[in-house]
N, C-alpha and C positions, 0 to 999 in steps of 0.2 A: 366676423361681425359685419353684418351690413355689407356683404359685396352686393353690392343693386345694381339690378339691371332697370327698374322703373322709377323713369324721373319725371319730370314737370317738365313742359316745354316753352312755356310764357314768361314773358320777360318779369312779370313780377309775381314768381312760382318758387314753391318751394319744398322739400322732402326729407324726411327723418326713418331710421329705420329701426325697427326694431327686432331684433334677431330673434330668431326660433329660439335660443336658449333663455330668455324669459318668458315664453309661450307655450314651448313645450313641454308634457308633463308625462312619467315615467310611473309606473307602477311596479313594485316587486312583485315577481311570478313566486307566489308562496300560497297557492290556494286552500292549502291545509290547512293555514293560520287563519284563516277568518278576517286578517287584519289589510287593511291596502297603505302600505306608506306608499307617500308619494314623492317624488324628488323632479326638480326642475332640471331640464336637460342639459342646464350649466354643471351642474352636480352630477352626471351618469358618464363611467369611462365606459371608453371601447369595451372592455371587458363583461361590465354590465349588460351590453346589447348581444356584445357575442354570443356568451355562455346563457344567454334567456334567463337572463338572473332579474332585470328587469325588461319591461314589456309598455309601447307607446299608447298611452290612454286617451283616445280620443274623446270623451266626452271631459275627463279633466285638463284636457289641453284647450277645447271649448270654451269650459269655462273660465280658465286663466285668462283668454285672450280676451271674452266678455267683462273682467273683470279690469284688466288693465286698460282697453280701454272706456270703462266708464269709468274709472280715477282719470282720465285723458282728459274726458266730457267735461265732466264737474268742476277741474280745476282750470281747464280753458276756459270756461262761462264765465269762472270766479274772476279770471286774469282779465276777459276779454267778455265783457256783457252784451257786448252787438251778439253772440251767437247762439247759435238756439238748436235743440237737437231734432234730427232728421227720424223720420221712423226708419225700424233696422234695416227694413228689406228696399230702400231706394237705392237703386245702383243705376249710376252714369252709362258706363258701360257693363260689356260681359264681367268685366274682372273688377273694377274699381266701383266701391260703394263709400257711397255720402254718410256720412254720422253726422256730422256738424256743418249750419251754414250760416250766413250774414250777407245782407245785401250786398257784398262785393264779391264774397270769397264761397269755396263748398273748401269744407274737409273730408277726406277721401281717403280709404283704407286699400289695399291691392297687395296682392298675396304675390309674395318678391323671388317664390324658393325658399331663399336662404332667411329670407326676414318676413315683415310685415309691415311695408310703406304707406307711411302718414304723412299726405303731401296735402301743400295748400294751392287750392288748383283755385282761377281767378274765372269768375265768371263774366259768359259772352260781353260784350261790346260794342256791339255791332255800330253804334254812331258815335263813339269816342267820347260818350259822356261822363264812364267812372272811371279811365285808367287813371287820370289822376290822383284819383283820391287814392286807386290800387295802389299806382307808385307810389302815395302817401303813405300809405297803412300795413304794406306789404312787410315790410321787415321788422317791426314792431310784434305782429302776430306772430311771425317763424319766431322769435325769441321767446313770445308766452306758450309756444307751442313746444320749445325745448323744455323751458322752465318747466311744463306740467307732463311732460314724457317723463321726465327727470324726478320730478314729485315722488313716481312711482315705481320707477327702474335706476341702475345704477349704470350705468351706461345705455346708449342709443347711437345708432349709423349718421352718420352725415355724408352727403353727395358732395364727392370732389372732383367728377369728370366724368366723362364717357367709360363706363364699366372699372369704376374705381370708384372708393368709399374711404371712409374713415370713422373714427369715433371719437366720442364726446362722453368723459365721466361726469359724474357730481361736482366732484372735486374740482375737473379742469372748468368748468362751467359755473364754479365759484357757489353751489347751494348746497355745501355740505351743515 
């Protein structure tokens, strides 16, 4: 869960991750049936992938990840009403793209490997006019930003050092 290799680098930044296994999405190879179940990649053993018993469905893995995070959007607005959503296709750089932002902060999505990092990346400053307020407000949002990962997953990655991770369930995170 969450071994990230992509973090934030500003001092008042932050990252959560969310692992392939509530993203990705598996289909049973049974084309006779007519039927497509579906199973989250937490749910698929070795055995499933081996023996092609099930098969990785990209467009319902797609849609999983469009789906969680707009439960991400909705409930950070809800938590956090300075933010406002970015159209889908704004990306900072190659790899990291903006969903959500507010006059201090972007939220930024970047494809980890292993997860799918949702960091809060602090915008420019270039005359030292809002860090304050960043260092104000910076850790108040990473908490509405677990709260509403959490809303919708049951665990999520936390950064705890240069290519080291950890996790955070419902329960340790006290919103069960």
């Amino acid at each position: 869960m969450g071994r990230g290799n992509v973090h934030p680098d500003g001092p008042y930044e932050g990252v959560f991750y969310i692992d392939n296994d509530y993203r990705h999405v598996y289909y049973k190879n049974d084309s006779c049936n007519g039927e497509h179940e579906t199973r989250l990649q937490s749910f698929v053993t070795c055995d499933d992938i081996r023996l092609a018993r099930l098969v990785f469905d990209e467009i319902g893995s797609s849609e999983e990840e469009a789906d969680v995070l707009e439960c991400f959007c909705d409930e950070m607005m809800r938590l956090c009403p300075s933010f406002h959503k970015v159209r889908d296709d704004f990306w900072i750089s190659q790899k990291r793209r903006m969903i959500l932002e507010n006059s201090l902060f972007y939220i930024c999505v970047e494809d980890n490997d292993w997860s799918l990092a949702v960091e809060l990346i602090q915008h420019d400053d270039d005359h030292g006019r809002i860090a304050g307020l960043q260092k104000r407000h910076y850790a108040h949002y990473l908490e509405c930003m677990k709260k509403a990962l959490l809303s919708r997953l049951t665990k999520i990655g936390i950064y705890t050092g240069p290519w080291t991770s950890g996790t955070i369930t419902r329960e340790e995170a006290g919103l069960c």
